[in-house]
N, C-alpha and C positions, 0 to 999 in steps of 0.2 A: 901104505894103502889107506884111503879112505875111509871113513866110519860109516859110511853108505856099502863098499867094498865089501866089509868086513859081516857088515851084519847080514848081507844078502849069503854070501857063504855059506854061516853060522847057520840060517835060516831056510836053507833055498829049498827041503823039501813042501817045508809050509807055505812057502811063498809060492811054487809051481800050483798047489793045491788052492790058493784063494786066487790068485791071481788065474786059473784058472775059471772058478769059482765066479769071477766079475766078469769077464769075459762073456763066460753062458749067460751070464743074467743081458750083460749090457746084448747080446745077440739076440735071445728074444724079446727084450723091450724095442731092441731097429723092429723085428717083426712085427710086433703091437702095432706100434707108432705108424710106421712106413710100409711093410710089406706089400705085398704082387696079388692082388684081387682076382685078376685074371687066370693064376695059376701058369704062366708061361715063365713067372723069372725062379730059376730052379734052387734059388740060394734063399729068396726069401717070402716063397709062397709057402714052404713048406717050417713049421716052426722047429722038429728038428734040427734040418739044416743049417737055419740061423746059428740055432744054440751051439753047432758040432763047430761052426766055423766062429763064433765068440769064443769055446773055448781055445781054439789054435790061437786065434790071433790074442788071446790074452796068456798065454806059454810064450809067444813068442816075443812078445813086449817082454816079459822077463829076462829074454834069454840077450836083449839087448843091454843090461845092465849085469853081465855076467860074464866072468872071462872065461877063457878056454886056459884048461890047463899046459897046454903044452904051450902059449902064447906068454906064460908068466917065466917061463925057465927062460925066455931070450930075452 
């Protein structure tokens, strides 16, 4: 196993938590930046939204460098 492997393992509930953590941030800085003036785009007129959908999608970046356990037994 790799030493990238290994440490995200070692680490992963911290890593769930920051990498969530950049997530929210990098979702409402799109909102800042970019956001829906008009109020009709539902994801990023609303600043929580942004944030709720930064965090998912920064969980789920993680979850790409992560194995499933039942995937290491085969």
């Amino acid at each position: 196993m790799s030493k990238l492997k290994i440490f995200i393992e070692e680490n992963k509930k911290v890593l769930y938590v920051v990498f969530g953590l950049l997530g929210g941030f990098g979702g409402f800085v799109y909102y800042y930046l970019v956001g829906c003036n008009s109020g009709t785009c539902p994801i990023t007129s609303n600043p929580y939204m942004s944030i709720i959908w930064g965090v998912l999608l920064g969980v789920l970046t993680l979850n790409l460098f992560t194995e499933n356990k039942n995937e290491q037994n085969s």
